[in-house]
C-alpha atoms as a printed R data frame, in Angstrom:
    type eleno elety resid chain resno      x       y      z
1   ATOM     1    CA   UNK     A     1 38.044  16.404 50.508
2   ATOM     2    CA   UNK     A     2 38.358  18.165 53.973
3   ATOM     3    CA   UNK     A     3 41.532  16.263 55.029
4   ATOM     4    CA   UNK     A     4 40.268  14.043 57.317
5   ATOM     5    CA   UNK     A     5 42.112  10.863 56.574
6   ATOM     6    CA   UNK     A     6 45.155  12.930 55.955
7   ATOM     7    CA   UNK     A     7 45.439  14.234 59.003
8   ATOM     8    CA   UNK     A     8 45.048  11.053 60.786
9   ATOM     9    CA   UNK     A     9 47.349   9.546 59.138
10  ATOM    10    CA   UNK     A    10 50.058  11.935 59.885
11  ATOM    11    CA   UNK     A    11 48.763  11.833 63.268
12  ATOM    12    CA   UNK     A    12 49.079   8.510 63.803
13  ATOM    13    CA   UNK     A    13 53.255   8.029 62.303
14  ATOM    14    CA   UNK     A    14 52.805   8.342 58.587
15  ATOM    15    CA   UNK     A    15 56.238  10.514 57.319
16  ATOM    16    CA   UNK     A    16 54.764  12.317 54.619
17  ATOM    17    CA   UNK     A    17 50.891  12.499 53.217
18  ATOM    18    CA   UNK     A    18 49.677  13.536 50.041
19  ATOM    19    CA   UNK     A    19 45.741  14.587 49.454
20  ATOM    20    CA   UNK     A    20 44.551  15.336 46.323
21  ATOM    21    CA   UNK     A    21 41.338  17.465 45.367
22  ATOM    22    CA   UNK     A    22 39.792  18.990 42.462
23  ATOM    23    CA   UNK     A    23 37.692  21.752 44.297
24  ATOM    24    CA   UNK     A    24 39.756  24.891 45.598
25  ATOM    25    CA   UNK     A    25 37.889  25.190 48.593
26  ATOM    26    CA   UNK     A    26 38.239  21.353 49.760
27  ATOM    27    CA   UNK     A    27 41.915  22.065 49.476
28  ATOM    28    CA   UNK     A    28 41.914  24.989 51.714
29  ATOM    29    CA   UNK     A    29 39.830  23.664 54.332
30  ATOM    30    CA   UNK     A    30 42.150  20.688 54.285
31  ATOM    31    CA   UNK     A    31 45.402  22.748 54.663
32  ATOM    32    CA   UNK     A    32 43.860  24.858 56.884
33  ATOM    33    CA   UNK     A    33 42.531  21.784 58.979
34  ATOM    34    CA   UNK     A    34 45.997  20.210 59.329
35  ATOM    35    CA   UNK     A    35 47.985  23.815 60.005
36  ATOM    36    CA   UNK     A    36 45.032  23.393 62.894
37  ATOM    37    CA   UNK     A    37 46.262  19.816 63.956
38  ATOM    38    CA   UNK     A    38 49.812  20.328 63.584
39  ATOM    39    CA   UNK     A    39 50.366  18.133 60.868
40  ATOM    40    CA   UNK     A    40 50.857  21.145 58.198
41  ATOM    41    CA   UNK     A    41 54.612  19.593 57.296
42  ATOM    42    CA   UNK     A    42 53.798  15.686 56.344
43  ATOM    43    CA   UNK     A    43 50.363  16.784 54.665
44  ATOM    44    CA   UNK     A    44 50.781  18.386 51.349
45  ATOM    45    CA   UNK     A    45 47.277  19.221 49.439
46  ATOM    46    CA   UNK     A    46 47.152  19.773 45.502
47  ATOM    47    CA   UNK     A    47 44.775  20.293 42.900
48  ATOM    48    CA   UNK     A    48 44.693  17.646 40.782
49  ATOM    49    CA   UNK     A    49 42.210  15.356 38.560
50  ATOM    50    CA   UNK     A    50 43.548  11.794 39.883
51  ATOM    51    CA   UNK     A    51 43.010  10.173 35.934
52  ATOM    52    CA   UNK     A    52 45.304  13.208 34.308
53  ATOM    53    CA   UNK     A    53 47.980  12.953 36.982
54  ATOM    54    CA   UNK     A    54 50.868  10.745 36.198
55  ATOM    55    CA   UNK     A    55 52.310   9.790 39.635
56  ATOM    56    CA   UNK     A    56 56.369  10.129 39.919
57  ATOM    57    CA   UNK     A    57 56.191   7.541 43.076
58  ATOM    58    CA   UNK     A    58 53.846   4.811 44.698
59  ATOM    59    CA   UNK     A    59 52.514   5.164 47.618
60  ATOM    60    CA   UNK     A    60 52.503   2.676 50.636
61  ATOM    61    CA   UNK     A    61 48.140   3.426 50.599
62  ATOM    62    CA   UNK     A    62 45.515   4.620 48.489
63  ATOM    63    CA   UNK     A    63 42.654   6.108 50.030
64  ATOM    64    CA   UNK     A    64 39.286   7.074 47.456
65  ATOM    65    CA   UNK     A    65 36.755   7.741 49.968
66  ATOM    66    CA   UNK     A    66 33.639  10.235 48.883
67  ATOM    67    CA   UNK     A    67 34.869  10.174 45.254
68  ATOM    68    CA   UNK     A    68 33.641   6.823 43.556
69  ATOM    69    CA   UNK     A    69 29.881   8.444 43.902
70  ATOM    70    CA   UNK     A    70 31.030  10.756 41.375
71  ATOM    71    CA   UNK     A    71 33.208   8.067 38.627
72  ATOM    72    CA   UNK     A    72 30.920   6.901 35.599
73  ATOM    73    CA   UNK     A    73 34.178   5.037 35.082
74  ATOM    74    CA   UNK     A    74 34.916   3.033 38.742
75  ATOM    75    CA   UNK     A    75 37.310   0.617 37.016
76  ATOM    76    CA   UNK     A    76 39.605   2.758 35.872
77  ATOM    77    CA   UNK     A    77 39.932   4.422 39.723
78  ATOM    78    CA   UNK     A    78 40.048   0.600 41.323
79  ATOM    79    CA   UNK     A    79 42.664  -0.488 38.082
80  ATOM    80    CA   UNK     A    80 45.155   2.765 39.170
81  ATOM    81    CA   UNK     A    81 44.621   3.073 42.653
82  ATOM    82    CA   UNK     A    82 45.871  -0.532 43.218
83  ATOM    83    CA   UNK     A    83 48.891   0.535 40.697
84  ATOM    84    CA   UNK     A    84 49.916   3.102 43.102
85  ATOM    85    CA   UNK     A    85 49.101   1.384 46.262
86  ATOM    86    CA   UNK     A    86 52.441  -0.548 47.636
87  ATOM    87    CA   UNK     A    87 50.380  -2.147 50.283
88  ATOM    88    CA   UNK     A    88 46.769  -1.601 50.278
89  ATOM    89    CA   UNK     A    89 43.769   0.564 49.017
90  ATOM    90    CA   UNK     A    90 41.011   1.621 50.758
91  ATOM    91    CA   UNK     A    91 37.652   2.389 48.804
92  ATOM    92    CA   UNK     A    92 33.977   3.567 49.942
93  ATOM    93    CA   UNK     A    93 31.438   2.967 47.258
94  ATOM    94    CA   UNK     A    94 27.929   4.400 47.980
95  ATOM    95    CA   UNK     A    95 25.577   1.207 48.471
96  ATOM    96    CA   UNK     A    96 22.504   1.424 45.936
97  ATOM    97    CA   UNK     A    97 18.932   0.393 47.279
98  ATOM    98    CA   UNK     A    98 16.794   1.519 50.645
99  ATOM    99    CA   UNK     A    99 15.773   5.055 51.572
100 ATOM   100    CA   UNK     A   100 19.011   6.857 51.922
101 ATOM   101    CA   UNK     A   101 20.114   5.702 48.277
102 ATOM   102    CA   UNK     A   102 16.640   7.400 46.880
103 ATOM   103    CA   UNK     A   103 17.007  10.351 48.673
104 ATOM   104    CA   UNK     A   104 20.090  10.935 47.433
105 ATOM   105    CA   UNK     A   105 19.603  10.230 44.109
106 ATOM   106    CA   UNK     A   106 16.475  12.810 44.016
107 ATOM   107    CA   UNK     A   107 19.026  15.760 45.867
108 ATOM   108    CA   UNK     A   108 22.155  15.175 43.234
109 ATOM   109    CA   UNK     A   109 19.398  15.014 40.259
110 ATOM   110    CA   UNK     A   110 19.803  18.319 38.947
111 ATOM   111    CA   UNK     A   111 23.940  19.005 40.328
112 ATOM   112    CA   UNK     A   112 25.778  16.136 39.192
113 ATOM   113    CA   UNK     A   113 25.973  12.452 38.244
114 ATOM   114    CA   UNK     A   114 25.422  10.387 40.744
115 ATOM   115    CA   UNK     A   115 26.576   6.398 40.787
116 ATOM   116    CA   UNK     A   116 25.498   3.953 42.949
117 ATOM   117    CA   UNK     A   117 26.869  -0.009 43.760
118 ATOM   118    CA   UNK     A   118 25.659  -3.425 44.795
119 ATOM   119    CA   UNK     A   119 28.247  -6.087 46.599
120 ATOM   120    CA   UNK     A   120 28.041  -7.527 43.717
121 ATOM   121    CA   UNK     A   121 28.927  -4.486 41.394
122 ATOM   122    CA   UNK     A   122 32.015  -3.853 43.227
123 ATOM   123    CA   UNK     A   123 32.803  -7.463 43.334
124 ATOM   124    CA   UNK     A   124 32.906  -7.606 39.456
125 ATOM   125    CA   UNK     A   125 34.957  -4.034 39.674
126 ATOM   126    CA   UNK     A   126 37.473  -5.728 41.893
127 ATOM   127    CA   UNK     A   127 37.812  -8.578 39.797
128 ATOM   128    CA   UNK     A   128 38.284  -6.829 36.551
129 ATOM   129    CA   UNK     A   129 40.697  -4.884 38.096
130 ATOM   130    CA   UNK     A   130 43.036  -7.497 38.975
131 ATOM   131    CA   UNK     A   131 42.071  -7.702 42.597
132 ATOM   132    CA   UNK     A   132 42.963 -11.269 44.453
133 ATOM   133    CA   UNK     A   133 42.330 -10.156 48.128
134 ATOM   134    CA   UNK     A   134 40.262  -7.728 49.376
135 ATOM   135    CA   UNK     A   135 37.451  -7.516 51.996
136 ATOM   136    CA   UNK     A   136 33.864  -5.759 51.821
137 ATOM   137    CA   UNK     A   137 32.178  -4.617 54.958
138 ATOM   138    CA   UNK     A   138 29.129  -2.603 54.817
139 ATOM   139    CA   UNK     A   139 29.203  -0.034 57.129
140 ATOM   140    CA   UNK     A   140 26.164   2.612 56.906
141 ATOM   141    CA   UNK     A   141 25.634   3.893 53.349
142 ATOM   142    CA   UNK     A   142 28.584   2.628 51.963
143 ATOM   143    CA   UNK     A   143 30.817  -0.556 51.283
144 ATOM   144    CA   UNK     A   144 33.910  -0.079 52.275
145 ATOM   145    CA   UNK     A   145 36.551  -1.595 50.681
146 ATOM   146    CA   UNK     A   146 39.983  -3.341 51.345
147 ATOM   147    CA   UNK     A   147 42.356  -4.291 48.825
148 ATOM   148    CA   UNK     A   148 45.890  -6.143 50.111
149 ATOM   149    CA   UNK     A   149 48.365  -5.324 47.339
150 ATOM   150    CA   UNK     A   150 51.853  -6.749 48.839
């Protein structure tokens, strides 16, 4: 995405931050966003598809925020995101039901897939995945996510 949680996080200590985007013009918004910050040298930005990419290294988080709306496939994200993650991964997952969820259903009709979750959806996701401890807290749309790893 636009590098938000990048660039916080190399705000706020982290040594080195890696963000990783399929669309060309998330990437440059995101590089150009943390040249804008200062943060240009601990955020690197790559084009990648996160399921083809073979990681060299773990990382001590995992952030998927704004990307399991898009997964037909969310346990496969949850099951490798937690492999990478040394201490914890963070997750949104776009909450299904009420106004918001309908009218964005009826906008991404015709551009894309669209998939939706219930606590109880993600719970099962978690679950299969291997997850022991993790916390859900709906906040807006979404349910944001918390898995401890270490």
């Amino acid at each position: 995405g636009p590098g938000h949680y990048s660039i916080e996080l190399a705000r706020r200590g982290a040594g080195r931050v890696l963000g990783i985007d399929f669309a060309d013009s998330m990437l440059t918004i995101a590089r150009d966003a943390a040249a804008q910050a200062g943060v240009n040298r601990t955020c690197t930005f790559e084009r990648m598809d996160f399921f083809g990419h073979s990681f060299e290294q773990r990382f001590d988080y995992v952030i998927a925020m704004g990307f399991m709306d898009y997964v037909a496939d969310p346990l496969s994200v949850v099951r490798k995101a937690i492999g990478l993650a040394q201490r914890k991964a963070f997750f949104s997952f776009p909450l299904d039901g009420g106004f918001l969820a309908w009218q964005r259903k009826l906008r991404y009709k015709r551009r894309c897939d669209l998939y939706m979750y219930s606590d109880e959806s993600v719970r099962r996701v978690l679950s299969e995945a291997g997850a022991t401890s993790f916390s859900i807290k709906p906040i807006a749309r979404d349910l944001f996510v918390t898995v401890n790893v270490s």
